[in-house]
N, C-alpha and C positions, 0 to 999 in steps of 0.2 A: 271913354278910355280909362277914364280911376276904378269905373265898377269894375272893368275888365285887370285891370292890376293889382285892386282886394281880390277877385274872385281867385288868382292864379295864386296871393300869396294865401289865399285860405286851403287851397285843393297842397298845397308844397306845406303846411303847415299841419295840415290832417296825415301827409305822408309820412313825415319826419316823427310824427305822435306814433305813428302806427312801426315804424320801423324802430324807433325806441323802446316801445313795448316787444318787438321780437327779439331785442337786443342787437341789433344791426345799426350803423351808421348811417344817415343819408344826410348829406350836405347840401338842406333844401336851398338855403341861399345863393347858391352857386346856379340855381335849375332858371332858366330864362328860355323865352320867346321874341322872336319878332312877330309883325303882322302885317299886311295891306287887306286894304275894303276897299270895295264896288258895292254901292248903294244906287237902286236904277229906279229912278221916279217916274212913270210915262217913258219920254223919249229924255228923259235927262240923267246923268249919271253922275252923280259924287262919287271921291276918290281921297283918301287918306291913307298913309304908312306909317308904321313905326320899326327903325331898326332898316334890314338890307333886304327886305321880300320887296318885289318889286312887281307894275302892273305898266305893263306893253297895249299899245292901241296899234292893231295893224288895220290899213287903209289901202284901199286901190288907187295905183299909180303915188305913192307917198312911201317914204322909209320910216320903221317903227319908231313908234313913238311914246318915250317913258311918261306916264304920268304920275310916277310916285320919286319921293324924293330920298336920294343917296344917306344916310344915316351911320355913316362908318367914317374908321381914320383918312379915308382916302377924301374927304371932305373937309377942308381947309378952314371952312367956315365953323364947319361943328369942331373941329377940335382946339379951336382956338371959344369956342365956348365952353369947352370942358376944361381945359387948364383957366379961364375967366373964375370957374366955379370951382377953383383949388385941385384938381387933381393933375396928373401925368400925360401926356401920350409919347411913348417912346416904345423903341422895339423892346422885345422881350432880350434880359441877356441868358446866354448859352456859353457851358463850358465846353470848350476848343483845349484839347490833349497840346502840350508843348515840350517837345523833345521825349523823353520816356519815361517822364515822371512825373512833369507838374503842366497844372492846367489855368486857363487863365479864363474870365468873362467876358465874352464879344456880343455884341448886338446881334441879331438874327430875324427873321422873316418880318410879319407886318407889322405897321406904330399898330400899337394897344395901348388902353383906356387904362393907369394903374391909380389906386388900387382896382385890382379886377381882371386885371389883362385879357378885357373884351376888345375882338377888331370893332366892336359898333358903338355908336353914341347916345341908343335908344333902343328900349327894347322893353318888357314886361317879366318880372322879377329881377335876377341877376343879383338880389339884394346884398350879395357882399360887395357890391360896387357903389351901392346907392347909398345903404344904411351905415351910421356911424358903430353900431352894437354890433355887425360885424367888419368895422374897421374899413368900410366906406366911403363917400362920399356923396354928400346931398347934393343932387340939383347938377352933380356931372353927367351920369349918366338918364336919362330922360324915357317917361314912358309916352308921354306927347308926342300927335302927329306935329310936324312942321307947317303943314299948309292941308287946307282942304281944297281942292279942283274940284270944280263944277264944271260941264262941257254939254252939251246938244248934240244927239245921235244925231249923225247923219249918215244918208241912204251908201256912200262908200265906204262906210265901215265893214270891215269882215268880222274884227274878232277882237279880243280881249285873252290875252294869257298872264293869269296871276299865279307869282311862282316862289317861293323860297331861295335862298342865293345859291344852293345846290344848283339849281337851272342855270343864273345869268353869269355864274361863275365859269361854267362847262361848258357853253354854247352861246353863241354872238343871237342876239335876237333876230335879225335873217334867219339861223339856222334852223334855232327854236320854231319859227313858225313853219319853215319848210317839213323839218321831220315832224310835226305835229297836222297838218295840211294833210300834206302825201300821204300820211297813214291813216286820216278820217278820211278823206276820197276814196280810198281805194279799199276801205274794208268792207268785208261783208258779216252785214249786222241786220238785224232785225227792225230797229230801230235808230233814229237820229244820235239820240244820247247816247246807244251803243258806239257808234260810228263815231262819236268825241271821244269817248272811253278807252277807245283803242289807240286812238290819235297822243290824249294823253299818257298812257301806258308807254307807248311807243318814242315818244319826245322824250320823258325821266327818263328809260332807260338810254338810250342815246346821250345825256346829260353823264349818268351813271360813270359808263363806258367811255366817259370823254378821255384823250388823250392829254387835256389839262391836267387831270390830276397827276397823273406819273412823272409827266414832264417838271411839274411843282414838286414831288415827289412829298405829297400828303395820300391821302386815302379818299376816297369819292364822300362827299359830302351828302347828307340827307336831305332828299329832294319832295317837296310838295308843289302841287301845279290844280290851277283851274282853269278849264278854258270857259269862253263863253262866246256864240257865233252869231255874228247880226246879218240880217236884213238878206239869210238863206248864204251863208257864203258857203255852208256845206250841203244844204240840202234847201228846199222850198219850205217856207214859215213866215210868219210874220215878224217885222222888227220888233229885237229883244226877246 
């Protein structure tokens, strides 16, 4: 996880060089990631996140089941480790018009991380949250997973969908697997891994489209997704 947080501020670092020499702005510090991993040894699987991507274990006859752990303000425990380590979490303020001429400061949508006003409490870059040179905080914001899970395939496993919080924000993990299922059963493909491809094509957009976003009244979030299917629950193979 460190190689991985030099490597990200090196590639935001080379950007910033390169957008400098064109004369353009880019505010690499501001540029961040979240992440989850699926590491599959034999029949055993390690599992770590950082930040709000998240990893579902669907199961027959059982309801999904998160293996990665919550990394945002909605985490009670993390933000009272972020104010531990000197920083903020309060809502963002917003100006609110009052009567026809003057305006006042109200709190608004979700606590955030300040300095930074990240919803999450871990992630990779973000460095105007982290670093003190851009007015920061060390050790609030975290690129550390929380925990590592270890588990043992077992034969009712179906699947694994690892996803970005574009997914778990727009759709209930029931749903997620439903329109991600229903559309690898039913497509016709050449191959198995076609027949996921379409499945996940099929879930992001459905995620896309959610009626969450309107009703929040934000813009659809950027969605990434993995699937991964054990022991044939879309076609006949071997476990893993």
């Amino acid at each position: 996880w460190m190689l991985a947080e030099d490597k990200f501020l090196g590639l935001c670092s080379k950007k910033y060089e390169k957008h400098k020499a064109d004369g353009d702005s880019f505010a690499f510090q501001k540029s961040g990631s979240t992440a989850a991993v699926v590491f599959i040894v034999g029949d055993t699987i390690y599992v770590a996140n950082c930040g709000d991507s998240h990893v579902y274990l669907y199961r027959e006859g059982a309801p999904p089941l998160r293996l990665s752990d919550d990394h945002n303000t909605d985490n009670q425990k993390e933000c009272a480790r972020v104010r531990n380590a000197g920083a903020k979490v309060e809502q963002e303020l917003v100006r609110r018009k009052i009567g026809c001429c003057m305006t006042e400061k109200v709190p608004a949508g979700k606590q955030r991380v300040w300095p930074g006003g990240l919803a999450i409490t871990r992630s990779f870059g973000d460095y105007h949250a982290k670093l003190t040179a851009f007015g920061g905080v060390p050790d609030s914001v975290l690129y550390e997973f929380e925990e590592l899970r270890k588990m043992d395939i077992e034969d009712r496993w179906q699947g694994l969908i690892i996803a970005s919080d574009g997914a778990w924000d727009a759709l209930t993990p029931d749903a997620i697997w439903r329109s991600f299922s229903g559309a690898s059963n039913s497509a016709v493909a050449e191959s198995e891994d076609e027949k996921l491809t379409v499945g996940l094509q099929t879930m992001v957009e459905a995620c896309c489209m959610s009626e969450y976003w309107t009703s929040h009244g934000y813009d659809a979030d950027n969605t990434t997704a993995i699937a991964l299917s054990f022991n044939g629950a879309f076609a006949p193979g071997e476990k893993g």
